[in-house]
N, C-alpha and C positions, 0 to 999 in steps of 0.2 A: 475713181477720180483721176485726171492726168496729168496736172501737175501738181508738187508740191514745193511753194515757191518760199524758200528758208535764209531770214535773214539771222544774224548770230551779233549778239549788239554786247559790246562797254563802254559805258559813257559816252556815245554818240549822240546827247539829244538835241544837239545842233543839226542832223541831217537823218536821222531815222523816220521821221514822218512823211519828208519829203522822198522818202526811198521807199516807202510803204506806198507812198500815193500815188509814185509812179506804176508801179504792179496796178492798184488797184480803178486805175482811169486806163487800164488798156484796156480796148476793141474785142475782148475775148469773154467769151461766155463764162459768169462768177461762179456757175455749178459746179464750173471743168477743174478749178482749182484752187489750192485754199495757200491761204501765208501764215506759216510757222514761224512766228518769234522764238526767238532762245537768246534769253535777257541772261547772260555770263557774271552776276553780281554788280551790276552797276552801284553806281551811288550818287547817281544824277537822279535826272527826273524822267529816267527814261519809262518807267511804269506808268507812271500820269500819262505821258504825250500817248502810249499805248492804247491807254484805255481811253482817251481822245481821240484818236482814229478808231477804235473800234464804232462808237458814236457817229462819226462823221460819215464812216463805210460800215454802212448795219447790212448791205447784200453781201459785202465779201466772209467768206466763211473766216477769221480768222482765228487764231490758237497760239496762247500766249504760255511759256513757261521758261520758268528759272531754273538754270543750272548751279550748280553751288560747286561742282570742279572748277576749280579756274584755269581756262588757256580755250583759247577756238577750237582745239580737237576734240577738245572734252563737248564744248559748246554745239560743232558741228555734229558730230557722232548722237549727241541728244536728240539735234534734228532729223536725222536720216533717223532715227529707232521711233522716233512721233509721227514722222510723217505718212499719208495714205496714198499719196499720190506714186502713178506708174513711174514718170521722171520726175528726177531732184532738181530744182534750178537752186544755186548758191549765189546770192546776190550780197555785196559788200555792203555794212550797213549805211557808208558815208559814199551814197551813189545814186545817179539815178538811170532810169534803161531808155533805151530806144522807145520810141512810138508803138513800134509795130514788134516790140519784144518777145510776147508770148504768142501771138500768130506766127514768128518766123520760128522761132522754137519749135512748135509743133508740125506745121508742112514741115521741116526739116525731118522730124524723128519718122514722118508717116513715109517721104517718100526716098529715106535708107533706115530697110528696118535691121541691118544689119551691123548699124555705127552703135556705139554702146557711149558715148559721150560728145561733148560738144560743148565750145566757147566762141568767145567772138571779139570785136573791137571794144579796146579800154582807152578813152580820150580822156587824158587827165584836163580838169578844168580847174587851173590856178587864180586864190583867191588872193596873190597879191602878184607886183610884175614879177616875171622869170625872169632867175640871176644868168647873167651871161654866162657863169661855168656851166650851166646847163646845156647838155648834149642829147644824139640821140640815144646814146648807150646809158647816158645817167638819168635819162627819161623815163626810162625803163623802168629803171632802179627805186627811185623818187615817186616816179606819178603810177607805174605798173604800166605804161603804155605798150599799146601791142595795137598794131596793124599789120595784115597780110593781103591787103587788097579788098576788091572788091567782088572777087566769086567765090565760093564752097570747093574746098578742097581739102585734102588732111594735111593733118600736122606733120612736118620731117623733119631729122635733124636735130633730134631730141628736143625740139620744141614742142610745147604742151599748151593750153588752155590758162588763165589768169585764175586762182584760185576763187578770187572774189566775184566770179563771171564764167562760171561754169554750168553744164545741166548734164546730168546720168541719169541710165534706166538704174531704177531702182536694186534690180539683180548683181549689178557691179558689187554692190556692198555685201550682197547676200553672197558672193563667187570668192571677192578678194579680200573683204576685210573692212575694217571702217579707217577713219585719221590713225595717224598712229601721233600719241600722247604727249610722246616725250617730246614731239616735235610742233610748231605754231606756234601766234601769240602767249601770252600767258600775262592778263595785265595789263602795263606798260613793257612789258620784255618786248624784245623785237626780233624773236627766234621764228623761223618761220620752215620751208622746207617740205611743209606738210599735203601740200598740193601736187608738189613733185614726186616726195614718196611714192604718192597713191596710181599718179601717171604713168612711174618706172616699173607698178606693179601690171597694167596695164598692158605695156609695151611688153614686159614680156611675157603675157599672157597672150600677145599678138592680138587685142583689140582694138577695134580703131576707135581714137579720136578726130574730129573736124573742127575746122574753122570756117563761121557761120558767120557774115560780114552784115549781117542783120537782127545781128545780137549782140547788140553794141549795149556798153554803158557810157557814162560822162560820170569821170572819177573828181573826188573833189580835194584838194590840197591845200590845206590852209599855211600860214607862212611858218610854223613851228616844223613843221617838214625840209623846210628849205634850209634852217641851219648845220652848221656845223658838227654841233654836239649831237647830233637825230645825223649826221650822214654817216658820223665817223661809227654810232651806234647800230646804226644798221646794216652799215658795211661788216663789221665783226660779228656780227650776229647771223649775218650771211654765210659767213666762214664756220662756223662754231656750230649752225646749226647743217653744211654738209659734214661736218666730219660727224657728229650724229648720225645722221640720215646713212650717209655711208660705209662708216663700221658697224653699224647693225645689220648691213647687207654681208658683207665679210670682210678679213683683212686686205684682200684682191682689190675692192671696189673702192677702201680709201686710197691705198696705195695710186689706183688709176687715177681718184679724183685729183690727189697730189700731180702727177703728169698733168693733167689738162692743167690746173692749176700754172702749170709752168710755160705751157701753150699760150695761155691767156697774157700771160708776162709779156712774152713776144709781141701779140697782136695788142697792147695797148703802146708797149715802147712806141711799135710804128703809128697807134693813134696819136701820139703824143707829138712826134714827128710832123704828122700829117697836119694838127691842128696847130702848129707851131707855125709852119708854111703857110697858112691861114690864118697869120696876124691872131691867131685865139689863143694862144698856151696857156689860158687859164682852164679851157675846157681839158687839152691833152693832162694837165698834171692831175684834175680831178680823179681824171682815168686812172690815175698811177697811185693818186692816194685808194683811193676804190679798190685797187688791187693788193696794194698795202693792207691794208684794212682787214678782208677776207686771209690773206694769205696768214696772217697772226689769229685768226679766227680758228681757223683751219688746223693749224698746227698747237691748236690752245696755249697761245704766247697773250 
């Protein structure tokens, strides 16, 4: 089989159907690939809407199981050990894909058989108006946005792939490892980091990842995102889960992250500046709370 296209679901049965059905109304032959559910303990009605698309989509091959670890690495990691397909696509459950999603996935993988990974555009699509502190760096942050254009090229700069909108040959896992645990969702927690790990293990393995400008999703953000209490939560969680991520690499690599951490300082001061000059200072201070936020993350204050 060729792909094996893996979503990892909590409580999402607001948009899992509609994230199912975008896979399973692509253009692409239903032999070539199948969609692995991994239901993470919901307590919705995400089982029913499941076994409703399976009814509605009786050609797509799909494969339904529950994890009882709780956190997406547990969740992820279940899918990549179920799945049969040669590439992994990891699609978020509250999303949906481009048109032409899994045709440009696969041209992709056939004509570099040497790229071992690959992502692509995250358009967050907000379901109430965006608050004017909203920037493009808090874009990011908030909606997961990511655009590099419009051609195929790799990733630099220690930039990676969106965890929620990623595809690997399957041997990645079998080479480096699967999620590491401690790190991701878990829940409602808002630890994350996990997608990173896996790209840092990558990079120094000297594998290439790309960015495939036609392997786009449309991410969805409902207004419980856009508060306060969910930026200041996520922003610390941000922090808390690099020093994680990086003392488990060694003392060297938190140490470093602390540095960058102080680089960052710098470059938002001047954002701060910058959008101040631009009649916006609500966006520069967001920056500064943002920075706030992680830096007490970081240092487990």
């Amino acid at each position: 089989m060729r792909f094996s296209v893996i979503f990892c679901t909590y409580n999402r049965e607001k948009y899992i159907y509609n994230a199912m059905k975008s896979i399973a109304e692509q253009k692409f032959p239903y032999q070539d690939y199948e969609i692995v559910l991994v239901n993470n303990n919901s307590t919705d009605s995400t089982e029913d809407i499941c076994t409703r698309f399976q009814k509605d989509y009786p050609q797509v091959n799909f494969r339904y199981f529950v994890e009882t670890n709780q956190g997406l690495s547990y969740a992820r990691n279940r899918g990549v050990e179920e799945s049969q397909g040669e590439i992994l696509v990891f699609v978020d459950d509250d999303a949906t894909v481009f048109d032409n999603y899994l045709p440009a996935i696969d041209s992709f993988f056939e004509q570099y058989p040497q790229v071992k990974a690959c992502g692509g555009p995250i358009q967050p699509v907000y379901e109430v108006e965006k608050p004017s502190w909203l920037s493009h760096y808090t874009e990011q942050l908030i909606g997961g946005a990511l655009y590099e254009g419009d051609q195929i090229k790799p990733f630099k700069s220690g930039k990676y792939p969106g965890g929620g909108n990623s595809a690997f040959r399957k041997e990645i896992f079998e080479k480096y490892g699967l999620f590491n645990v401690e790190l991701g969702r878990k829940g409602t927690g808002l630890i994350g980091a996990e997608e990173k790990d896996l790209y840092d293990r990558l990079t120094r393995g000297r594998e290439l990842f790309y960015y495939l400008p036609q392997m786009g999703i449309y991410h969805y953000i409902p207004s419980k995102k856009l508060t306060e209490s969910h930026f200041r939560e996520l922003t610390y969680s941000i922090g808390k889960s690099e020093r994680i991520r990086t003392k488990a690499v060694s003392p060297e690599a938190y140490r470093g992250r602390i540095l960058s951490e102080i680089k960052k300082w710098i470059g938002s001061v001047v954002l701060f500046s910058y959008y101040t000059l631009l009649l916006s200072p609500n966006k520069g201070w967001k920056l500064l709370q943002f920075r706030w936020y992680v830096t007490k993350g970081m240092l487990g204050k």
